[in-house]
ZADRENVEX-843516 format. One record per residue (C-alpha): x, y, z. Coordinates in steps of 0.05 Angstrom, whole numbers, plus 32768, in hexadecimal, padded with zeros to 4 digits. Each point is the difference from the previous one (the first is absolute). Example, Ala and Ser with C-alpha at 12.3 -4.5 7.8 and 13.67 -1.06 7.14 Angstrom:
2
80F67FA6809C/801B80457FF3/
end
This chain:
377
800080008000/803B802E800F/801F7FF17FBA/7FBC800F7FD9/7FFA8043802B/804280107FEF/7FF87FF77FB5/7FC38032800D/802A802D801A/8039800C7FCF/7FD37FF87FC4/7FD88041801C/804880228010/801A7FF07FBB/7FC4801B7FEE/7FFE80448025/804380067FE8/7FF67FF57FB4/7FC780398007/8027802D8022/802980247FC0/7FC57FF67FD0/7FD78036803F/8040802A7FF9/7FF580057FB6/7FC680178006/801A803A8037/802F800B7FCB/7FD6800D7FCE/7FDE8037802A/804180208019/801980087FB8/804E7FF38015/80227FFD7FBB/803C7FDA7FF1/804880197FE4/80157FFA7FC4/803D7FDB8029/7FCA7FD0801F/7FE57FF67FC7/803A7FE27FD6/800B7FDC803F/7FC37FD67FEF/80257FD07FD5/803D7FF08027/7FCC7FF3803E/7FDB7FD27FD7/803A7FD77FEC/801980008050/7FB67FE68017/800D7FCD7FC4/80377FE68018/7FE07FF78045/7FCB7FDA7FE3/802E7FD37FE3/801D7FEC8042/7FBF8001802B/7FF37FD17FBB/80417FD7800F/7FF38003804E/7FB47FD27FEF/80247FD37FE3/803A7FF08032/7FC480068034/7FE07FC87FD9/80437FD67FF9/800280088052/7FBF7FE6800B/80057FC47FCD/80497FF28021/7FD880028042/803E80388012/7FC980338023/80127FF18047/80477FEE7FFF/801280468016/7FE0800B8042/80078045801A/7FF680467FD7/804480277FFF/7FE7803F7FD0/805280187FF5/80267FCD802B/7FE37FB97FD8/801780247FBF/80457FDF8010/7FF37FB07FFA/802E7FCE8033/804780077FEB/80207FC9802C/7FF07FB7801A/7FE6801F8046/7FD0802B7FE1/7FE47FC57FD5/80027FDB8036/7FD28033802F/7FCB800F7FC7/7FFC7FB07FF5/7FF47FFB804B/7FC580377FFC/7FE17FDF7FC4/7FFC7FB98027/7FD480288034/7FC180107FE1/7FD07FC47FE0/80177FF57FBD/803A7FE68015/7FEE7FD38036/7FC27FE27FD9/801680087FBA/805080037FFC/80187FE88032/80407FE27FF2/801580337FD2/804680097FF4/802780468004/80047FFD7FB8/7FBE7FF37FED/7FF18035802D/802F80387FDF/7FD97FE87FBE/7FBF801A801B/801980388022/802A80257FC4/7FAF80047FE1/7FD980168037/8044803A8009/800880077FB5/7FB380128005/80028039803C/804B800F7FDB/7FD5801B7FCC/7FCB80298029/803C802A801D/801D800C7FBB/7FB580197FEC/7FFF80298036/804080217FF3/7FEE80027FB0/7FC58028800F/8013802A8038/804780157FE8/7FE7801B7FB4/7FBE80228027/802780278032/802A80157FC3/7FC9801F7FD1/7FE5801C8044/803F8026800E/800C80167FC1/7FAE800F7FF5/7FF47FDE7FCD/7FBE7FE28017/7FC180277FFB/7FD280068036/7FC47FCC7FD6/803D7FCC8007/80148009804D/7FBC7FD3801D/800A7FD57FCA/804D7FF0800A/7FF6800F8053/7FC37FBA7FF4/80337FDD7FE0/80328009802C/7FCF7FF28043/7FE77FC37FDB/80447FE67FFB/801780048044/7FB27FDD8015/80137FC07FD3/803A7FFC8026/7FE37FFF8046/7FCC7FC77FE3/80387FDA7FDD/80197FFD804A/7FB07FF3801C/7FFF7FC67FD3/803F7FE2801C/7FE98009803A/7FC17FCF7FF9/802A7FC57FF2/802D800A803E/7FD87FE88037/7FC67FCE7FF4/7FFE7FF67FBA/80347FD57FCE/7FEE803D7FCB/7FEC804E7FF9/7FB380058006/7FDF80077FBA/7FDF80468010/803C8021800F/802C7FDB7FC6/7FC180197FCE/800A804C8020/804580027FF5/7FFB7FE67FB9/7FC2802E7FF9/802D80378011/803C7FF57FD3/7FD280027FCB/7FE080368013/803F80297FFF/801A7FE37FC3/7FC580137FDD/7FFE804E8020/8048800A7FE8/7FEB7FE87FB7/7FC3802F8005/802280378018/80387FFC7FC7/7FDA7FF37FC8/7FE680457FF8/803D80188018/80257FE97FC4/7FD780257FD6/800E803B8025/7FB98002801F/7FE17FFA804C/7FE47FC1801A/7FB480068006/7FD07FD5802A/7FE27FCE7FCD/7FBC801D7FE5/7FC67FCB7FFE/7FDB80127FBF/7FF97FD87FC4/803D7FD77FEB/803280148034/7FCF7FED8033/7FF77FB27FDF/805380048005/7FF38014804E/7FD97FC4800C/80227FCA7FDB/804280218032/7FDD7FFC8038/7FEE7FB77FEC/80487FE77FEC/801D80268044/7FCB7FD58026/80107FC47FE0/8049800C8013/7FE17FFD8047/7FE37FC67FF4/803C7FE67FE9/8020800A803E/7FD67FDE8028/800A7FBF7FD4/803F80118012/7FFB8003804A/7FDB7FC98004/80317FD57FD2/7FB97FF47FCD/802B7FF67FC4/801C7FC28014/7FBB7FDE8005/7FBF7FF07FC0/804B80007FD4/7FCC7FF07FC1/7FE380337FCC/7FD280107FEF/7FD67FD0802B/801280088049/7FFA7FC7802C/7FD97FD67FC7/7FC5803B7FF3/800080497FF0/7FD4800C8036/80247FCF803C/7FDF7FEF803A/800B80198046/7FFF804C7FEB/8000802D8035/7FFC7FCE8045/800C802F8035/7FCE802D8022/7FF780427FFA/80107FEB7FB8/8026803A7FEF/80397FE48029/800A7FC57FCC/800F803E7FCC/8040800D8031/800C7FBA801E/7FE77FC77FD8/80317FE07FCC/7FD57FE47FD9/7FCF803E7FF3/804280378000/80157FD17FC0/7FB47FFF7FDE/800380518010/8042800A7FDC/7FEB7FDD7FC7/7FBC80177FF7/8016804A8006/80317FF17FD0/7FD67FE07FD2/7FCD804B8012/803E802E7FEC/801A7FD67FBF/7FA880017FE7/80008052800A/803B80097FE2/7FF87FE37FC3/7FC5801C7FF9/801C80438012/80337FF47FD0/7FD47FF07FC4/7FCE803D8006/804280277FFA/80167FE47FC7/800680367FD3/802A8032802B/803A80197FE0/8048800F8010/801F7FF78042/7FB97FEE8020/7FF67FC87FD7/80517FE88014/7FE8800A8044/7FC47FDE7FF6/80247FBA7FE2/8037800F8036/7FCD7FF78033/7FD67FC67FE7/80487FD97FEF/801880148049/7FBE7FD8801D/80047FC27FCD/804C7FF7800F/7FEF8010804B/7FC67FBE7FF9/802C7FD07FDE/8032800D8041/7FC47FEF8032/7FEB7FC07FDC/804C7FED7FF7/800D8011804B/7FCA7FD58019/80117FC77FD1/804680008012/7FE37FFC8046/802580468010/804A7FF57FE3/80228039801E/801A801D7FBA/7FB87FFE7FDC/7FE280218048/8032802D7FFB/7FF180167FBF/7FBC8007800E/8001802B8035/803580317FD0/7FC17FF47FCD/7FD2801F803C/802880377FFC/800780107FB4/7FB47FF67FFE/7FEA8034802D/803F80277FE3/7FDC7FF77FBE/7FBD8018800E/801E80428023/802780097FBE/7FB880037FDF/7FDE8024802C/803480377FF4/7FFF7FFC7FB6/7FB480038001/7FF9803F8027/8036801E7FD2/7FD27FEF7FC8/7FBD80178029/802680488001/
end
C-alpha cells in the first residue's frame, strides 16, 4: 500500500513540475520580456547541448535496463551522491562492499554463495548505472550555469531549464528510493517505485527533446495545443508514454519471462484468470499474468491508431510526410522487438534493444509533433 501511494505521489509531483514553465509562459506572454539578439542566436547551440543530454538520459535507460536484467540493482547498498563516484580500488574495499551486499535478502535467499568475482560483475553495472547519473548531472549543470553567466538564456527558457534541472536531481533521490525497497524484506525493488523511476527518465528524456526541437529552429517551446491534428499526435504520446509505464511494470514484476508464445498467450487470446485479485485494479499493478495481457493489448491499441493515423495523412508533403513514415517505422520496428523479446523469453541483447526502441519511439513522435506545428503555422 505504501509503494502504490508512493507512485501516486511522484506521478502528481512530476506532474506539478511539468506544468510549472508552461504557467510561466503564459506570465511571459503578459510581461512582454523580449529576448536579445545574443539570446536569440543562442537558441541553436542550447538546442544541440539539451540534445546531447537526451542522448545520455537515452544511454542512462538502457544501462538501467542492463542492471535490472543482470539483477545488479542492489549490489551497491548505500547512496554516496559525490563520495560512491570513486568505485573500490583495492582488495579491502571489495572485500567490505561484498560484505554489505551479503546483508540484505537477495543475497541470503538468492545468491548466496556468490563469489567476490561474480560479485564485482554485478556491481561495475549497478555503478556504471549511477556513474552515469553524476555525469548527467554535471553535463547539464556545467553548460547551464555557463549560458546563465554569460546571459545567454532568455527569461521564457529559465522555468523550463530550472524543471529540468529539479527533475533531474528528483530521479536521483528515487533511483536511491528504489534501492532502497529491495534492502530490507524483499529479494527485489518494488514494482511501483521501479515503474516511477523509469516513468521519470522518460519523462525527462522526452522534455529535453521537446524543449530542443523548436529551439533548433531558432523558436520557443510552446505547450502542445489540443486542436485538430496536433491534438490526435497528443494522444497517441500520451498513449505510447503510458505504455512505457506499462512496460515497466512487466518489468518489475519479471512478466516477460512468462506466456513466452505469440500471438496466443497461454493457449488463447483472451487467457483465463484475468484480473484475480480484489479490488481488481490491483491485478493492473500486481498480477503477472494480466500486466502481460495489458502490455500487449495496449500495444496492439497504439499500433491500430496509428496506422490509421498514418493513412488519413497520407498525402502530406515534405518533411511531415518523413516525419510521418519516421514515426509509423519507429512503432513497427519497436513491435517486432516486443514479439522477439518475449519469444526469446527476454535475451538480454533483444530486451535491451527494445527498451532503446522505447526510446526512439516516443523520440519519434516528438519529432512529429514538432514538424506538424511548424506546418500548422
Amino acid at each position: 500500500a505504501a509503494d502504490r501511494c508512493s507512485w501516486v505521489v511522484t506521478s502528481c509531483c512530476a506532474s506539478a513540475i511539468a506544468l510549472c514553465p508552461v504557467l510561466m509562459n503564459v506570465m511571459d506572454t503578459y510581461v512582454g520580456q523580449g529576448a536579445s539578439e545574443r539570446q536569440i542566436a543562442a537558441r541553436r547551440p542550447i538546442a544541440v547541448w539539451l540534445l546531447c543530454v537526451a542522448a545520455l538520459v537515452a544511454l542512462i535507460v538502457v544501462v538501467g535496463g542492463a542492471t535490472r536484467l543482470t539483477d545488479s540493482g542492489l549490489s551497491i547498498t548505500e547512496w554516496k551522491p559525490v563520495t560512491g563516484a570513486i568505485p573500490p580500488l583495492s582488495q579491502e574495499v571489495w572485500e567490505e562492499e561484498f560484505s554489505k551486499y551479503q546483508q540484505i535478502p537477495e543475497y541470503i535467499r538468492i545468491n548466496r554463495g556468490m563469489s567476490l568475482d561474480e560479485f564485482k560483475s554485478i556491481y561495475w553495472w549497478e555503478w556504471g548505472h549511477r556513474f552515469l547519473g553524476r555525469l548527467i548531472g554535471l553535463a547539464f549543470f556545467v553548460p547551464f550555469v555557463i549560458f546563465v553567466l554569460t546571459k545567454r538564456v532568455e527569461r521564457a527558457l529559465l522555468p523550463h531549464l530550472g524543471g529540468m534541472f529539479v527533475l533531474g536531481g528528483m530521479q536521483g533521490l528515487l533511483g536511491w528510493y528504489m534501492v532502497m525497497s529491495g534492502l530490507t524484506e524483499r529479494v527485489d525493488v518494488s514494482q511501483y517505485r521501479l515503474a516511477a523511476h523509469l516513468g521519470l527518465a522518460f519523462f525527462v528524456f522526452g522534455y529535453l527533446v521537446w524543449a530542443a526541437l523548436p529551439l533548433w529552429r531558432r523558436a520557443l517551446p510552446q505547450a502542445p495545443g489540443f486542436k485538430g491534428r496536433e491534438r490526435q499526435i497528443v494522444v497517441l504520446g500520451g498513449l505510447i508514454y503510458l505504455q512505457i509505464i506499462a512496460g515497466a511494470f512487466v518489468a518489475g514484476l519479471d512478466a516477460g519471462f512468462t506466456f513466452n508464445t505469440w500471438p496466443l498467450m497461454d493457449g488463447d487470446i483472451f487467457p483465463r484468470h484475468l484480473y484475480p485479485y480484489s479490488p481488481f485494479w490491483v491485478s493492473l499493478f500486481e498480477d503477472v499474468r494480466t500486466v502481460q495481457f495489458n502490455h500487449r493489448m495496449l500495444a496492439y491499441l497504439i499500433a491500430v491508431l496509428v496506422v490509421v493515423y498514418w493513412w488519413r495523412s497520407r498525402h502530406d508533403e515534405g518533411d511531415l510526410r518523413r516525419s510521418g513514415h519516421l514515426f509509423l517505422g519507429a512503432l513497427c520496428v519497436q513491435i517486432v522487438l516486443g514479439v522477439v523479446t518475449l519469444l526469446s523469453v527476454v535475451q538480454i541483447h533483444v530486451a535491451l534493444l527494445h527498451q532503446l526502441g522505447a526510446v526512439m519511439l516516443l523520440g519519434a513522435v516528438l519529432y512529429h509533433h514538432d514538424v506538424e506545428r511548424r506546418a500548422a503555422v
